[in-house]
C-alpha positions in Angstrom: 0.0 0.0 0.0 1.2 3.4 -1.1 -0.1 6.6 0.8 0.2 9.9 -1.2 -1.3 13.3 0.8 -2.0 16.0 -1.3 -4.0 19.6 -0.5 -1.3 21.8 2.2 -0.4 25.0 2.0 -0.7 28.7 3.0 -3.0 30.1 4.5 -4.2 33.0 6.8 -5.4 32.4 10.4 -9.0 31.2 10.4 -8.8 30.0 7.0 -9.8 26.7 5.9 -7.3 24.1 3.7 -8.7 20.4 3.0 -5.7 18.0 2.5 -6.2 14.7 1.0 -4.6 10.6 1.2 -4.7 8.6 -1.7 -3.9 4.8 -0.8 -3.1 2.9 -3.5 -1.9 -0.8 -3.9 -2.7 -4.0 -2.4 -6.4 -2.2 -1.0 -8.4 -5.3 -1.2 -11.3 -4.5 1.2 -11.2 -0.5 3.2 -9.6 0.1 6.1 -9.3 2.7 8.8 -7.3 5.6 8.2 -5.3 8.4 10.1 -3.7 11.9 10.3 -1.2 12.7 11.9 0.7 16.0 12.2 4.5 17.2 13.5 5.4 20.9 14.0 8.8 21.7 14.2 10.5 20.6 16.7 8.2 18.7 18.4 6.8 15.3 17.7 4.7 13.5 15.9 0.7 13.8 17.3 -2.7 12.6 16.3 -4.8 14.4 14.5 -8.0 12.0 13.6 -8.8 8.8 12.2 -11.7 7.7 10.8 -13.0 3.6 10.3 -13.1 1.6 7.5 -16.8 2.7 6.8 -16.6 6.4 7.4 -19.1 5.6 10.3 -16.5 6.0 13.1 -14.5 9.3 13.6 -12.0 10.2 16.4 -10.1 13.7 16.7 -7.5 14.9 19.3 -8.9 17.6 21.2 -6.7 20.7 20.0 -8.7 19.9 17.0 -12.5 18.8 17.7 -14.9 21.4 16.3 -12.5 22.8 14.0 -11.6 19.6 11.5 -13.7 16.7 9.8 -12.7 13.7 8.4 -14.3 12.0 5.9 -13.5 9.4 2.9 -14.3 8.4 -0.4 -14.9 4.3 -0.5 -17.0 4.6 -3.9 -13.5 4.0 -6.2 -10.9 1.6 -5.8 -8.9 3.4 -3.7 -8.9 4.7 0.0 -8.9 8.1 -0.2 -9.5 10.2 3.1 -10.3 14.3 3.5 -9.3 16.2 6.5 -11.6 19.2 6.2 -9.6 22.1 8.3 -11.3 25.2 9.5 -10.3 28.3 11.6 -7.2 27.5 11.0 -5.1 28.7 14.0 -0.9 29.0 13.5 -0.1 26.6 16.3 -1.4 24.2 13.6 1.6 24.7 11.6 3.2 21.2 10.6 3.6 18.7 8.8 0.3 16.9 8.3 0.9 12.8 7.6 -1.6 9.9 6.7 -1.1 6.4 8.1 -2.9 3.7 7.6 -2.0 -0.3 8.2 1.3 0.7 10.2 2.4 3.0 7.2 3.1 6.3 6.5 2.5 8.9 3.3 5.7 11.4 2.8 3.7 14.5 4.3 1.7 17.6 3.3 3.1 21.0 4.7 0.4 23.2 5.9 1.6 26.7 7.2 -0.7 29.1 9.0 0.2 32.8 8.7 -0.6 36.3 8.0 
């Protein structure tokens, strides 16, 4: 299984960004998926995850109210959304899917004015 996260960027404070991972490979059957995120200097945290049929969504606290997860099961691939509102610059990082113990290279998302 490949994981590919597209969708970072810049944006201003209480902006919204909605990053995407595509997994690709051996997906017989869906799975649950995560995010993940690591600022500099610090490490890697949870963000959310989400089940293998969308039904079943978990989100750290910093974020609740503010993000939404959600995926696409309709294709052939797991892809996941993390839908990112009032965006805040403490949530600066590097923003990483993982799913079945592995891990997509990263989306940056930066959050200043």
């Amino acid at each position: 299984v490949l994981l590919v996260e597209s969708g970072g960027g810049l944006v201003q404070p209480g902006g919204s960004l909605r990053p995407s991972c595509e997994a690709s490979g051996a997906t017989s059957g869906n799975f649950g998926m995560n995010w993940f995120r690591q600022a500099p200097g610090k490490g890697r945290e949870f963000v959310a995850s989400i089940n293998a049929n969308g039904a079943t969504t978990l989100f750290a606290d910093s974020v609740k109210g503010r993000f939404a997860i959600s995926r696409d099961n309709a294709s052939t691939k797991n892809t996941v959304y993390l839908q990112m509102g009032s965006l805040k610059p403490e949530d600066t990082a590097v923003y990483y899917c993982n799913a079945r113990g592995l891990w997509g290279q990263g989306t940056q998302v930066t959050v200043s004015s």
